[in-house]
Structure formats: structure tokens, C-alpha cells
PDB file with SEQRES, HELIX, SHEET and CRYST1 records, atoms N, CA, C and O in Angstrom:
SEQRES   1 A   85  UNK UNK UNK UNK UNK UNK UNK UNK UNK UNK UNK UNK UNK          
SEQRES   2 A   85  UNK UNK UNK UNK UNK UNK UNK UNK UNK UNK UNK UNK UNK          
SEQRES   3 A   85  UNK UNK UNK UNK UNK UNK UNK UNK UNK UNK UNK UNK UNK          
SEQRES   4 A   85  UNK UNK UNK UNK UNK UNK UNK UNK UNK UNK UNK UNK UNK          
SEQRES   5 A   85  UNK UNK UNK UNK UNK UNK UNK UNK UNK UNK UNK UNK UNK          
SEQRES   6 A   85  UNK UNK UNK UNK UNK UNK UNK UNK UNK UNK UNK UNK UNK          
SEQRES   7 A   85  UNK UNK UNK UNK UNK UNK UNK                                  
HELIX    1 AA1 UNK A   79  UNK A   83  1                                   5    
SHEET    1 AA1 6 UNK A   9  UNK A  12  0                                        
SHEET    2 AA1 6 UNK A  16  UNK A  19 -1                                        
SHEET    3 AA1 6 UNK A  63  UNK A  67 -1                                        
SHEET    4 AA1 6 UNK A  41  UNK A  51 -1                                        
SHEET    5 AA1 6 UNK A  32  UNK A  37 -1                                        
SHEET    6 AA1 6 UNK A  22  UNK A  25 -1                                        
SHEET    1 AA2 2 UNK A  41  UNK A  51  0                                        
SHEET    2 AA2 2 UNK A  71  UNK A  73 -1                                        
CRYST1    1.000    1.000    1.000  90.00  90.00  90.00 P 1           1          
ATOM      1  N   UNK A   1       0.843  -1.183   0.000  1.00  0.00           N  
ATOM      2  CA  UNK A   1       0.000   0.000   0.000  1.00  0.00           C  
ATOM      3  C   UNK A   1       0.882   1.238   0.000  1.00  0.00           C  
ATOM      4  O   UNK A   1       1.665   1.428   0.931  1.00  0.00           O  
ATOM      5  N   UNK A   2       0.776   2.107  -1.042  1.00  0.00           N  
ATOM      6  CA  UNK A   2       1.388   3.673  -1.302  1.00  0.00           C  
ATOM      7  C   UNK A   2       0.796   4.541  -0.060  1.00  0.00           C  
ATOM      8  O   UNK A   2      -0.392   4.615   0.254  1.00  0.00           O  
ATOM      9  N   UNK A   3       1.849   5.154   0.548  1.00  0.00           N  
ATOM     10  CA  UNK A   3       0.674   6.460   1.719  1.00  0.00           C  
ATOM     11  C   UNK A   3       1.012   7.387   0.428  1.00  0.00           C  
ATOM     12  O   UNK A   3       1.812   7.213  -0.491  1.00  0.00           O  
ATOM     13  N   UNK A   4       0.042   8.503   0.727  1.00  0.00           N  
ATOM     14  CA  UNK A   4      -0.347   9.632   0.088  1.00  0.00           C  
ATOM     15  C   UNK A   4       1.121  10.773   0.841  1.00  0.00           C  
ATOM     16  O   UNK A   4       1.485  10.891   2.011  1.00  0.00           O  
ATOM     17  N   UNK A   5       1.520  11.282  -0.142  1.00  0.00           N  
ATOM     18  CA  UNK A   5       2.904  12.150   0.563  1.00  0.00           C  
ATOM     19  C   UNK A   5       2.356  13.759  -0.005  1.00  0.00           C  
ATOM     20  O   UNK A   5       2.924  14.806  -0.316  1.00  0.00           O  
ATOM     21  N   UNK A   6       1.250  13.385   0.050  1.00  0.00           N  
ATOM     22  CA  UNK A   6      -0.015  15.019   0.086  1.00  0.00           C  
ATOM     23  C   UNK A   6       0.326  15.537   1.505  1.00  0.00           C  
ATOM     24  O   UNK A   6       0.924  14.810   2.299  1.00  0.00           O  
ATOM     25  N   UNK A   7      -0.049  16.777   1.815  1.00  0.00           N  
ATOM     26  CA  UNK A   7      -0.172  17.064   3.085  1.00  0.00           C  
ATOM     27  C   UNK A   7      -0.438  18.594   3.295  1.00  0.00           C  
ATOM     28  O   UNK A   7       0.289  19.357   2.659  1.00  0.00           O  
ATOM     29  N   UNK A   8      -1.347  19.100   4.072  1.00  0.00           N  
ATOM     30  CA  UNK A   8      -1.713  20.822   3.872  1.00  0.00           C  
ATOM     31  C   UNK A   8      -1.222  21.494   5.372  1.00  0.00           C  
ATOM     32  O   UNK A   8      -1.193  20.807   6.393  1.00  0.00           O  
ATOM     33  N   UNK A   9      -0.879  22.797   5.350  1.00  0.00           N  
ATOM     34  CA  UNK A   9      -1.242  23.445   6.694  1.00  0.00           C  
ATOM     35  C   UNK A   9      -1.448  24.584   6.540  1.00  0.00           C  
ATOM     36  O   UNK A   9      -0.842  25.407   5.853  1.00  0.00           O  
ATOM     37  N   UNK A  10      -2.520  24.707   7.324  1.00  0.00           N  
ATOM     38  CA  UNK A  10      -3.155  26.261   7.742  1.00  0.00           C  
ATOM     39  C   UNK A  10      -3.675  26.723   9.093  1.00  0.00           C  
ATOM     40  O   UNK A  10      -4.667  26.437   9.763  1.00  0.00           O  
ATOM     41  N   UNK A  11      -2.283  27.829   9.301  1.00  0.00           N  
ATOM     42  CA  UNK A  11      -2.641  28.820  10.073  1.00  0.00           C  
ATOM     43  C   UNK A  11      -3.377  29.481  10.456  1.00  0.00           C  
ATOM     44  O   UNK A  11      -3.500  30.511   9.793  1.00  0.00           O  
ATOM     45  N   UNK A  12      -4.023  29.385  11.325  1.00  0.00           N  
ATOM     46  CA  UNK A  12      -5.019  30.189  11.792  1.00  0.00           C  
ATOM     47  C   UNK A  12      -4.427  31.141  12.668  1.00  0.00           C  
ATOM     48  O   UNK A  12      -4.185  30.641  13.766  1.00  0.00           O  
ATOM     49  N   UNK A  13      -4.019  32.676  12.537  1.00  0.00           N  
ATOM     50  CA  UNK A  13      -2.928  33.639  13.768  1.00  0.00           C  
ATOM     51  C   UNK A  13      -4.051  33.791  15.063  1.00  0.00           C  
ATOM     52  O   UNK A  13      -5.177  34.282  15.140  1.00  0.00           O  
ATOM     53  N   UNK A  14      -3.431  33.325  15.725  1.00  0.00           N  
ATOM     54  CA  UNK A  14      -3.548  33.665  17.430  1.00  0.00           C  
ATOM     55  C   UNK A  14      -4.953  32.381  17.786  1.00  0.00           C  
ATOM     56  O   UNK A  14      -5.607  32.410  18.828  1.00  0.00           O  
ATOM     57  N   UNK A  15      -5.154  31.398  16.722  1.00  0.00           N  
ATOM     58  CA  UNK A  15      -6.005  30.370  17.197  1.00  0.00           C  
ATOM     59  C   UNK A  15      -5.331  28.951  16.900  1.00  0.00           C  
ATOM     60  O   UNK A  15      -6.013  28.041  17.372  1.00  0.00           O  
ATOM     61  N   UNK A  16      -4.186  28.521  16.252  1.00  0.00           N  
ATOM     62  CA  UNK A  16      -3.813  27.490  16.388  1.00  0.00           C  
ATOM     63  C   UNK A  16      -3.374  27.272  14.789  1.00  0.00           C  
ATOM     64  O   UNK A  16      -3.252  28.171  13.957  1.00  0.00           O  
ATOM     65  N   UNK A  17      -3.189  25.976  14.598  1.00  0.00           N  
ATOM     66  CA  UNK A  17      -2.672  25.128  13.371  1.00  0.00           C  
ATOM     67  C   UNK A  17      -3.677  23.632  12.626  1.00  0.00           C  
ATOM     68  O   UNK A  17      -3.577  22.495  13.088  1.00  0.00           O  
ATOM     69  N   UNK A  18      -4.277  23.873  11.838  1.00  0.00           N  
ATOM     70  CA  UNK A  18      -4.673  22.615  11.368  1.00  0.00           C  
ATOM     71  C   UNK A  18      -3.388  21.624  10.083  1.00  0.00           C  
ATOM     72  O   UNK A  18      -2.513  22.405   9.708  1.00  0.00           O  
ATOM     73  N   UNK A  19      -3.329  21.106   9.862  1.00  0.00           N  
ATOM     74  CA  UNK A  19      -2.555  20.216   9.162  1.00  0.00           C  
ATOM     75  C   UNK A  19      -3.049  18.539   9.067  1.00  0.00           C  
ATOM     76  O   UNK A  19      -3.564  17.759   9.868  1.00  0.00           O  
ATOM     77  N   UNK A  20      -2.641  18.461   7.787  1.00  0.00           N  
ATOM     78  CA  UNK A  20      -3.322  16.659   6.838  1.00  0.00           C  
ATOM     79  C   UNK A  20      -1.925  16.271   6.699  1.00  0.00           C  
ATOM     80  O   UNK A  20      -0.891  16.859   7.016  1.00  0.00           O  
ATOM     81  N   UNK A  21      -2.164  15.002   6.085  1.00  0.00           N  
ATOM     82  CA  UNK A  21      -1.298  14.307   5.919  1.00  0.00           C  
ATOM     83  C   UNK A  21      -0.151  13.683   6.754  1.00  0.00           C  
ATOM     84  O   UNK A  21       0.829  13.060   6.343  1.00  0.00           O  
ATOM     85  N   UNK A  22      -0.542  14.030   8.161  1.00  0.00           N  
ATOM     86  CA  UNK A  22       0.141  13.436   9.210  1.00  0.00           C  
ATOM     87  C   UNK A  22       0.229  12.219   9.611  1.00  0.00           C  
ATOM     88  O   UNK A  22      -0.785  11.536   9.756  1.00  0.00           O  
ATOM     89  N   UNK A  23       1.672  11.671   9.898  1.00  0.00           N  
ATOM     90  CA  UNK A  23       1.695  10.254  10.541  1.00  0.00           C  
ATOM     91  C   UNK A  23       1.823   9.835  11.446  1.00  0.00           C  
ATOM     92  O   UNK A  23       1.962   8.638  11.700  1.00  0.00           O  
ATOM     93  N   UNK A  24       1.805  10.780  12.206  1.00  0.00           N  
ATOM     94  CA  UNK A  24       2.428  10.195  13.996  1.00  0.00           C  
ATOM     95  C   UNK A  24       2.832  11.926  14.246  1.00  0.00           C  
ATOM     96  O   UNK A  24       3.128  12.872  13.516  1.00  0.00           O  
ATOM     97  N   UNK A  25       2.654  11.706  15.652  1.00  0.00           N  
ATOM     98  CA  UNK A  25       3.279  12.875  16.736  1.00  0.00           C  
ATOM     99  C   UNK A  25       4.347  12.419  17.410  1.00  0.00           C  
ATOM    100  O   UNK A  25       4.170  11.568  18.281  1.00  0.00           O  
ATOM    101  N   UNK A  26       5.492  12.851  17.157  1.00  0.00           N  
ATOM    102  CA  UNK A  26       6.569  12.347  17.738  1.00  0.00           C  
ATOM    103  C   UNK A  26       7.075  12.421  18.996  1.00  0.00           C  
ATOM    104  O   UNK A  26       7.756  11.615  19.631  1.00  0.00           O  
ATOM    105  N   UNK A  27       6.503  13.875  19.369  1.00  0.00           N  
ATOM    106  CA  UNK A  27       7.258  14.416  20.787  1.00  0.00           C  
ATOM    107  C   UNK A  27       5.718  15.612  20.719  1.00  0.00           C  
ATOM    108  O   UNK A  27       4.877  15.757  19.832  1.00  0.00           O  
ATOM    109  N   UNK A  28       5.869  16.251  21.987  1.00  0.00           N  
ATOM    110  CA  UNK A  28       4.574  17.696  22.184  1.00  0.00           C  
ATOM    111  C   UNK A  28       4.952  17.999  23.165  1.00  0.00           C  
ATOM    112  O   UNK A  28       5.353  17.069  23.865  1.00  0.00           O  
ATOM    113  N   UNK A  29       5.045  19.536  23.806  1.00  0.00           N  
ATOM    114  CA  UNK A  29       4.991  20.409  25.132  1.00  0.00           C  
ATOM    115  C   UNK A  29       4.125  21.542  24.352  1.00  0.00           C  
ATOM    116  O   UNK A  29       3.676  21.629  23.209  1.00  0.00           O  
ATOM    117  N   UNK A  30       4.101  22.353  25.486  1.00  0.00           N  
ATOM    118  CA  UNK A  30       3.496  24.044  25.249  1.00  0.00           C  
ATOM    119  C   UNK A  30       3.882  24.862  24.125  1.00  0.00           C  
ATOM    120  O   UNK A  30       3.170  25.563  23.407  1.00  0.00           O  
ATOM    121  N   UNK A  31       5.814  24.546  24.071  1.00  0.00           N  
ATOM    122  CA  UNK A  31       6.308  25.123  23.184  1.00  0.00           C  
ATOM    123  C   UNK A  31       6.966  24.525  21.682  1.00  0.00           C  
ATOM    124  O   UNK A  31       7.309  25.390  20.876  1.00  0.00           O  
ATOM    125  N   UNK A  32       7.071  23.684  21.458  1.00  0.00           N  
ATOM    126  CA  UNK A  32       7.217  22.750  20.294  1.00  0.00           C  
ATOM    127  C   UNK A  32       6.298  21.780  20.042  1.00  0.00           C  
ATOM    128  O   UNK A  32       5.682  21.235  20.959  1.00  0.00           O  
ATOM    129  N   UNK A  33       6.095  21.431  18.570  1.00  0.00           N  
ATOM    130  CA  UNK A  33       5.247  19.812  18.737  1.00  0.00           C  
ATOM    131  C   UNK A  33       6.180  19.567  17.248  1.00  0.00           C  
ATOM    132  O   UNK A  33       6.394  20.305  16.286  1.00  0.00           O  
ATOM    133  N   UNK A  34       6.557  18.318  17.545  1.00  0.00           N  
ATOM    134  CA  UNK A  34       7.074  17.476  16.457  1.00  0.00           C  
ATOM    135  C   UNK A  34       6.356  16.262  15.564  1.00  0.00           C  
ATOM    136  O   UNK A  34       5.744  15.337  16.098  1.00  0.00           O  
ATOM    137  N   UNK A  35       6.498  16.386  14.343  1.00  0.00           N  
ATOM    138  CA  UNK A  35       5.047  15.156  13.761  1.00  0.00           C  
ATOM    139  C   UNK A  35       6.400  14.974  12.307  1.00  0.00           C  
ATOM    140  O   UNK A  35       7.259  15.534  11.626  1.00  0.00           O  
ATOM    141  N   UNK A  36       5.604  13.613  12.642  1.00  0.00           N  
ATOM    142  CA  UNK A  36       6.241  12.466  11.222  1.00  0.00           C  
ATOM    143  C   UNK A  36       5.212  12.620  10.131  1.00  0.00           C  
ATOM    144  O   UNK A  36       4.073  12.177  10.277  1.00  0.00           O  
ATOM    145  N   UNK A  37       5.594  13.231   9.065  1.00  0.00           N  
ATOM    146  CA  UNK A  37       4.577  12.931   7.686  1.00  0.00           C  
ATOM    147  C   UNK A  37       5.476  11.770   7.085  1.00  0.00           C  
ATOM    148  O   UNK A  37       6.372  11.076   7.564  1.00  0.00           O  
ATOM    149  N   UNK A  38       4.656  11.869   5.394  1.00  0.00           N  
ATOM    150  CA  UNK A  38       5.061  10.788   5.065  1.00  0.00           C  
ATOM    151  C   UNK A  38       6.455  10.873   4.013  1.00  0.00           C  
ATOM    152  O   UNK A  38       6.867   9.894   3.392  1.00  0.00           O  
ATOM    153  N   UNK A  39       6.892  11.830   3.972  1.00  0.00           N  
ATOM    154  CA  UNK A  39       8.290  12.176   3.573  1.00  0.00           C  
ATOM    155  C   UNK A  39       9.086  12.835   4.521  1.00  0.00           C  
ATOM    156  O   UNK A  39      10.212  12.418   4.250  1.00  0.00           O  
ATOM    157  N   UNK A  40       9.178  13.504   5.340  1.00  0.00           N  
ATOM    158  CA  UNK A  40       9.725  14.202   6.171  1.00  0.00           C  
ATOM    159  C   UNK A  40       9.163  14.455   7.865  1.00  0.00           C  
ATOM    160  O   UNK A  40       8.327  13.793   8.479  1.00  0.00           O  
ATOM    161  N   UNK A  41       9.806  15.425   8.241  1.00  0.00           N  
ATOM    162  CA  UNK A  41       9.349  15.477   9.491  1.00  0.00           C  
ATOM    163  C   UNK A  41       8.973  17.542   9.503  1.00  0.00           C  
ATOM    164  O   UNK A  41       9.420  18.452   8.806  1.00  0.00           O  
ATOM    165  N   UNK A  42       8.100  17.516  10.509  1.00  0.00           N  
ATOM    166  CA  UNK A  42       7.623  18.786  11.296  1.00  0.00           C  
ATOM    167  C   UNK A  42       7.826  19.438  12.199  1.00  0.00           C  
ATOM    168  O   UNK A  42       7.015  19.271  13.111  1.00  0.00           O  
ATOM    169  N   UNK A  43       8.636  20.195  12.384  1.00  0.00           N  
ATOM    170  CA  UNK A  43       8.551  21.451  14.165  1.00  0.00           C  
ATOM    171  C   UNK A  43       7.435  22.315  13.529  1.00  0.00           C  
ATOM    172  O   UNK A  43       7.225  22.727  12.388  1.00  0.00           O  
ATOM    173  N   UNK A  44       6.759  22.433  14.805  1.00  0.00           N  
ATOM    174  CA  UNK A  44       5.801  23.384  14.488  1.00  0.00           C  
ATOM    175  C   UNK A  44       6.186  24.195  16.377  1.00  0.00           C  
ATOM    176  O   UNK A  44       5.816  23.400  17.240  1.00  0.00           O  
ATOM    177  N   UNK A  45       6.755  25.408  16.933  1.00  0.00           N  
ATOM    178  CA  UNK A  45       7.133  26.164  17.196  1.00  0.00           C  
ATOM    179  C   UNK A  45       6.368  27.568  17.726  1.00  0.00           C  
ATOM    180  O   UNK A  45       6.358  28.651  17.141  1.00  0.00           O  
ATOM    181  N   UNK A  46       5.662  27.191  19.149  1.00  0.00           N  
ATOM    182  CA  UNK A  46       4.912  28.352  19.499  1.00  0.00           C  
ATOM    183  C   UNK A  46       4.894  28.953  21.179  1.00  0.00           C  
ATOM    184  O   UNK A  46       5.746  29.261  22.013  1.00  0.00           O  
ATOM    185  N   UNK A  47       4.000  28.925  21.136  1.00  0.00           N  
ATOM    186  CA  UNK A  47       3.403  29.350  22.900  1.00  0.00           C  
ATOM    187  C   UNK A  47       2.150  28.728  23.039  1.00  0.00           C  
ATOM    188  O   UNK A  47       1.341  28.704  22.112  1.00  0.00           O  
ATOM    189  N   UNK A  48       1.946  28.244  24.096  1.00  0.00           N  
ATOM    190  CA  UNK A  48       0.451  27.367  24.901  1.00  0.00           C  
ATOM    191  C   UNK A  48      -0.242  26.687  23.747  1.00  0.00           C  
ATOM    192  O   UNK A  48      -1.402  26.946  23.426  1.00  0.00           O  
ATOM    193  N   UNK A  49       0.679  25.630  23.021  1.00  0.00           N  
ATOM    194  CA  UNK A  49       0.203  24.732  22.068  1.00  0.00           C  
ATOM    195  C   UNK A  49      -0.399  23.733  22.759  1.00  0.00           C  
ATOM    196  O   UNK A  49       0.218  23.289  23.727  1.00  0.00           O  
ATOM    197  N   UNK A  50      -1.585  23.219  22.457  1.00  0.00           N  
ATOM    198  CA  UNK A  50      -2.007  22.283  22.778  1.00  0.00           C  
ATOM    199  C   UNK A  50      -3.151  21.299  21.500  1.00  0.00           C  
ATOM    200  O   UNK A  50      -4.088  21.626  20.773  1.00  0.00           O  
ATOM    201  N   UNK A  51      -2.537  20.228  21.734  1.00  0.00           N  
ATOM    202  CA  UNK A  51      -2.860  18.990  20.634  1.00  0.00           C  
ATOM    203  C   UNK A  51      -4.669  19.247  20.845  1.00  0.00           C  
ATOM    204  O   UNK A  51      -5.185  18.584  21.744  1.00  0.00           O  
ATOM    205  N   UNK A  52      -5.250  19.845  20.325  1.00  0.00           N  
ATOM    206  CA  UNK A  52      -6.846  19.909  20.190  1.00  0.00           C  
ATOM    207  C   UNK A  52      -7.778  17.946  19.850  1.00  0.00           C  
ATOM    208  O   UNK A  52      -8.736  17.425  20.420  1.00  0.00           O  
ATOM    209  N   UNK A  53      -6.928  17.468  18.767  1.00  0.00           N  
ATOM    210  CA  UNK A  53      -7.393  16.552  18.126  1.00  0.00           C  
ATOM    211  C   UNK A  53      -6.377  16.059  17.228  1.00  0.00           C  
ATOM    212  O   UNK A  53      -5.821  16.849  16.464  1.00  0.00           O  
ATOM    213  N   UNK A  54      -6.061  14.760  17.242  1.00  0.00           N  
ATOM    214  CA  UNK A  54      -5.785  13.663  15.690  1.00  0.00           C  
ATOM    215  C   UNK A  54      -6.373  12.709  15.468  1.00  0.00           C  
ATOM    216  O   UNK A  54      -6.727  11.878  16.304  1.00  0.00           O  
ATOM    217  N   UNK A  55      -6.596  12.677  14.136  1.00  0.00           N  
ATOM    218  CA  UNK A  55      -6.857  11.231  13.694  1.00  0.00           C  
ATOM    219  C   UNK A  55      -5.733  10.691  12.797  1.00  0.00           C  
ATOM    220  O   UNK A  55      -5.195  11.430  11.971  1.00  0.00           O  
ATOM    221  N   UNK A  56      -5.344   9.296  12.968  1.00  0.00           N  
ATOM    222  CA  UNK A  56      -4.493   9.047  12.686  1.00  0.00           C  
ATOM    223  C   UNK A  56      -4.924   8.138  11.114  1.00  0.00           C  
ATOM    224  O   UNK A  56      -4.240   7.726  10.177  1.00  0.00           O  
ATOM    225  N   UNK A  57      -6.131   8.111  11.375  1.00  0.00           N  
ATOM    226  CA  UNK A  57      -6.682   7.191  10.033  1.00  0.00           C  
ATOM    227  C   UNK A  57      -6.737   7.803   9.136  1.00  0.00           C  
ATOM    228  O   UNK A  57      -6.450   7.269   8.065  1.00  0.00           O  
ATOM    229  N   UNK A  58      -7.193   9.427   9.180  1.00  0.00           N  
ATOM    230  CA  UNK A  58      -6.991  10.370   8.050  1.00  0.00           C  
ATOM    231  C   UNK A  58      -5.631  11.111   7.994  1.00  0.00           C  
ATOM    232  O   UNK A  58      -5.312  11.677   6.949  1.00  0.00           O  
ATOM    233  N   UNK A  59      -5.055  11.124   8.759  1.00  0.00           N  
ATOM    234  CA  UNK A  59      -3.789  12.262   9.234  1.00  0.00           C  
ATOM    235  C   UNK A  59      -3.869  13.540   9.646  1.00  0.00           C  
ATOM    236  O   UNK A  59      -2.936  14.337   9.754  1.00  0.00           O  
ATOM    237  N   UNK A  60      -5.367  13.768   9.943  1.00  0.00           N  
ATOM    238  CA  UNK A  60      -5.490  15.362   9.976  1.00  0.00           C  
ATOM    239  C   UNK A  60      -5.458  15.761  11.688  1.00  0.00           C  
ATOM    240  O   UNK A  60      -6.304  15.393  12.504  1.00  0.00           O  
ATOM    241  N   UNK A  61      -4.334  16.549  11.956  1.00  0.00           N  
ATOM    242  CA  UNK A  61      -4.208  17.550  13.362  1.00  0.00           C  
ATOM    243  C   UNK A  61      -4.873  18.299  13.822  1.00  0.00           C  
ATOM    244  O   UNK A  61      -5.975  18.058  13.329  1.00  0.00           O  
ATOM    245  N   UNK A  62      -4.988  19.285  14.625  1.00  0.00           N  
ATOM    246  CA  UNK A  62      -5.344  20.018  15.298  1.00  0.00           C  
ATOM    247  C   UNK A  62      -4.929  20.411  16.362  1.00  0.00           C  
ATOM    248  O   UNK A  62      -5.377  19.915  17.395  1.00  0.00           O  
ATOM    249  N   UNK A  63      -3.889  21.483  16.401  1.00  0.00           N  
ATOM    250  CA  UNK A  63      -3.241  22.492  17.264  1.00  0.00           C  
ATOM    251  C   UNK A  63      -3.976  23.967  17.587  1.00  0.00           C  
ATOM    252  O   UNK A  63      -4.038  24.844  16.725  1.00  0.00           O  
ATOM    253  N   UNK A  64      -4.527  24.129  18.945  1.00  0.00           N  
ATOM    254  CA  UNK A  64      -4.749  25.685  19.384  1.00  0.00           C  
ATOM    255  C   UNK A  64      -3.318  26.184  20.077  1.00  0.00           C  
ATOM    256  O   UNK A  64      -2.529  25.413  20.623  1.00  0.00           O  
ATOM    257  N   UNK A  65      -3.159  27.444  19.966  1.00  0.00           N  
ATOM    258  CA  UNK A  65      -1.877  28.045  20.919  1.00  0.00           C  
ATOM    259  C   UNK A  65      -2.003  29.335  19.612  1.00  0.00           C  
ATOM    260  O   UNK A  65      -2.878  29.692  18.824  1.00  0.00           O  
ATOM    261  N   UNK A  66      -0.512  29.768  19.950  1.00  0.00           N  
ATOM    262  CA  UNK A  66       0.148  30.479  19.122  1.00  0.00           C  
ATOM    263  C   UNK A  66       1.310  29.964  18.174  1.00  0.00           C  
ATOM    264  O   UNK A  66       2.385  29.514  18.571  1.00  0.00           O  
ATOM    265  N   UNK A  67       0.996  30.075  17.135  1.00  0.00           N  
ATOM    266  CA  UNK A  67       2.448  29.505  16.347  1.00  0.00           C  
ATOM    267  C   UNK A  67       3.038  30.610  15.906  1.00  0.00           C  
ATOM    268  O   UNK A  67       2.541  31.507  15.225  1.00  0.00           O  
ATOM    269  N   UNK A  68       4.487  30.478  16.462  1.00  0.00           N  
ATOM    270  CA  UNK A  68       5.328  30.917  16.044  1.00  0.00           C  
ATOM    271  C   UNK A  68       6.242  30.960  14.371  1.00  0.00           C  
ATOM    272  O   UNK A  68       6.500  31.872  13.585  1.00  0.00           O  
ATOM    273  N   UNK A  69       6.526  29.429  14.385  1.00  0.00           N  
ATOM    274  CA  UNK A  69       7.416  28.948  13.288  1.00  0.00           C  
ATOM    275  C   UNK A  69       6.532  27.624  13.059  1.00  0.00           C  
ATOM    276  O   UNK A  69       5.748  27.032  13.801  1.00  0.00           O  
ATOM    277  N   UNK A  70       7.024  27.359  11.565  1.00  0.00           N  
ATOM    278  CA  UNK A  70       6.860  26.105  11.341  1.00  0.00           C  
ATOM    279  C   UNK A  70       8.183  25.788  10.626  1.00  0.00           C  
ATOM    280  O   UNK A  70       8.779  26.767  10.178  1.00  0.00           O  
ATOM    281  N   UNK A  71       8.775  24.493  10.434  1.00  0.00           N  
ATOM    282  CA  UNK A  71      10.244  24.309  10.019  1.00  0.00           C  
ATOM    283  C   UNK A  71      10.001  22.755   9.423  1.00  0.00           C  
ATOM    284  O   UNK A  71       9.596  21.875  10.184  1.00  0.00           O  
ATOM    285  N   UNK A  72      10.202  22.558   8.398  1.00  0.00           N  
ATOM    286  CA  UNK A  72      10.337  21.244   7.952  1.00  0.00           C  
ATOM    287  C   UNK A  72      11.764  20.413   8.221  1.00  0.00           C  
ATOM    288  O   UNK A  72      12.780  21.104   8.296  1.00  0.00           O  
ATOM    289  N   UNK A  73      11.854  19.376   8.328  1.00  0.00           N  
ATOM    290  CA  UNK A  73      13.149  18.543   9.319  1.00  0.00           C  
ATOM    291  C   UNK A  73      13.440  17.663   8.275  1.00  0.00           C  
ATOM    292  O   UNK A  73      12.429  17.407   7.622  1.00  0.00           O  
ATOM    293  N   UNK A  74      14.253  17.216   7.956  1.00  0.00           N  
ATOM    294  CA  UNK A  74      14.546  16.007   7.414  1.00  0.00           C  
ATOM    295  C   UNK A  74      14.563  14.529   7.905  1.00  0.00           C  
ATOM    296  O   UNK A  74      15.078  14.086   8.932  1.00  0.00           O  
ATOM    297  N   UNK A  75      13.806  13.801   6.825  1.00  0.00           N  
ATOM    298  CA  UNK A  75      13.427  12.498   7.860  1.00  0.00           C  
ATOM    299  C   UNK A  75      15.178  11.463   8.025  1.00  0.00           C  
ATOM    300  O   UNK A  75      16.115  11.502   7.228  1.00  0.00           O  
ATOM    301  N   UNK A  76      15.093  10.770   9.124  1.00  0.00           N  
ATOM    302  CA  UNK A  76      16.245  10.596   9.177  1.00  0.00           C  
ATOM    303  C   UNK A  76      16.283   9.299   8.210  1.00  0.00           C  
ATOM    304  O   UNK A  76      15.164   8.969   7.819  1.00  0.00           O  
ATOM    305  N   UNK A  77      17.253   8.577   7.795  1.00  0.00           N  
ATOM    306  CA  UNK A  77      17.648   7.864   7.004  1.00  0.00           C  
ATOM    307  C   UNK A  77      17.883   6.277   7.643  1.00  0.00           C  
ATOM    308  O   UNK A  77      18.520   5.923   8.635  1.00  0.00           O  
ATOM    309  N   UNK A  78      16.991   5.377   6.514  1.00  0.00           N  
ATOM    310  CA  UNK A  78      17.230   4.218   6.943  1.00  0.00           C  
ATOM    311  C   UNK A  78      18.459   3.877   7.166  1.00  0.00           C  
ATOM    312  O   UNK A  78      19.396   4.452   6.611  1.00  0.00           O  
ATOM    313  N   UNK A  79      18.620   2.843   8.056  1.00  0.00           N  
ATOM    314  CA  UNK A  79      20.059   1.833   8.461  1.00  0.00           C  
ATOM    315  C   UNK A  79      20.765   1.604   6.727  1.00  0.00           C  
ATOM    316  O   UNK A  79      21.893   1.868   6.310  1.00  0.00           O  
ATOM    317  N   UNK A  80      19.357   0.914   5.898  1.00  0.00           N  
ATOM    318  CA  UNK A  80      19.930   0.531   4.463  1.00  0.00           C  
ATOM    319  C   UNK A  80      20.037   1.566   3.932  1.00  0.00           C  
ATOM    320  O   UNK A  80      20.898   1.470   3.057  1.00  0.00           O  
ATOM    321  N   UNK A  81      19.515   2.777   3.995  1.00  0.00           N  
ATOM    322  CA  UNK A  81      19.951   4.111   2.903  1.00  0.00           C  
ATOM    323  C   UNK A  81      21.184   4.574   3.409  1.00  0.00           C  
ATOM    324  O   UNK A  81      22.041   4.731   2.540  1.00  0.00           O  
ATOM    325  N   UNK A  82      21.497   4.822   4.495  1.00  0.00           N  
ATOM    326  CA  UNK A  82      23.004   5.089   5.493  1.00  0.00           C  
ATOM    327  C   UNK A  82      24.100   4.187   4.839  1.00  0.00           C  
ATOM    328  O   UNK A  82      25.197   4.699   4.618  1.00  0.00           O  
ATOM    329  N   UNK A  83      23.848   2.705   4.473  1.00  0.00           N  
ATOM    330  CA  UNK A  83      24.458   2.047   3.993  1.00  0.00           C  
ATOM    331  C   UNK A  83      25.016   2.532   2.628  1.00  0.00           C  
ATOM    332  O   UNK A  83      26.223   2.676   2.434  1.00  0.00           O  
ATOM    333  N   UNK A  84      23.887   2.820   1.522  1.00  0.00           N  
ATOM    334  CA  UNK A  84      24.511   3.003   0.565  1.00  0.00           C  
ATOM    335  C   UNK A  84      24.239   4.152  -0.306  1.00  0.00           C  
ATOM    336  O   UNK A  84      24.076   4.170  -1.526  1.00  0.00           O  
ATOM    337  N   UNK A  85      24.215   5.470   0.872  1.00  0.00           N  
ATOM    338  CA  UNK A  85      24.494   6.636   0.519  1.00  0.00           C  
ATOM    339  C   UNK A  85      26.629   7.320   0.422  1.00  0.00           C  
ATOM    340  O   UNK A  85      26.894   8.470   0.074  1.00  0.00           O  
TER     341      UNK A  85                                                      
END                                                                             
């Protein structure tokens, strides 16, 4: 099965973050939340963030707070791509 390596986000200023195409939440506090899509990875970077809602069957988030930044990460690299990069 192909995942979909689609994925949207929209800001809402001074009410939070919605975002699709998510695969997992990696890490979360007040001031960072980290999420696995399906090519890369996410910081999303604020004040009094808090995880509102996920579904993990659709991928779609839901962050209230303030966002600051958003920063795309690089996903880290398989054992076999490490190998024969």
C-alpha cells in the first residue's frame, strides 16, 4: 500500500494550526510539537500549544496556541539508505 505524501497546513494567527497528511506525533509540550509525515518530518514552534485533536486514520491535526514557526526537518535515514548513501 502507497501512503499519500499530500499534506496541507493552515494557520489560523492567534487560534492554532490545522494540518493533513500526518503520521504520527513524535514528541509535544506548550512550546514545540514534532510530527512524522510521510516524507519528512515537522517542528511546528509556538506558545500554549495544545494537541486539540488527531486522527491518525486520516492524518489530519489540530493544534490551538500560538504559532510561532513552522520548520520542515529532514526524515532521518534508513540503516539501508546510510548504507549506501
Amino acid at each position: 500500500m502507497e501512503q499519500n505524501k499530500n499534506h496541507s497546513l493552515t494557520i489560523e494567527y492567534g487560534q492554532g494550526l490545522i494540518a493533513t497528511g500526518v503520521v504520527d506525533v513524535i514528541a509535544f509540550s506548550e512550546r514545540e510539537i514534532r510530527l512524522a509525515l510521510s516524507v519528512s518530518r515537522l517542528l511546528i514552534v509556538g506558545e500554549k500549544l495544545k494537541i486539540t485533536g488527531f486522527n491518525k486514520s486520516n492524518g489530519e491535526l489540530r493544534v490551538n496556541g500560538t504559532v510561532g514557526s513552522v520548520k520542515y526537518l529532514q526524515a532521518p535515514l534508513s540503516p539501508v539508505k546510510r548504507f549506501f548513501k
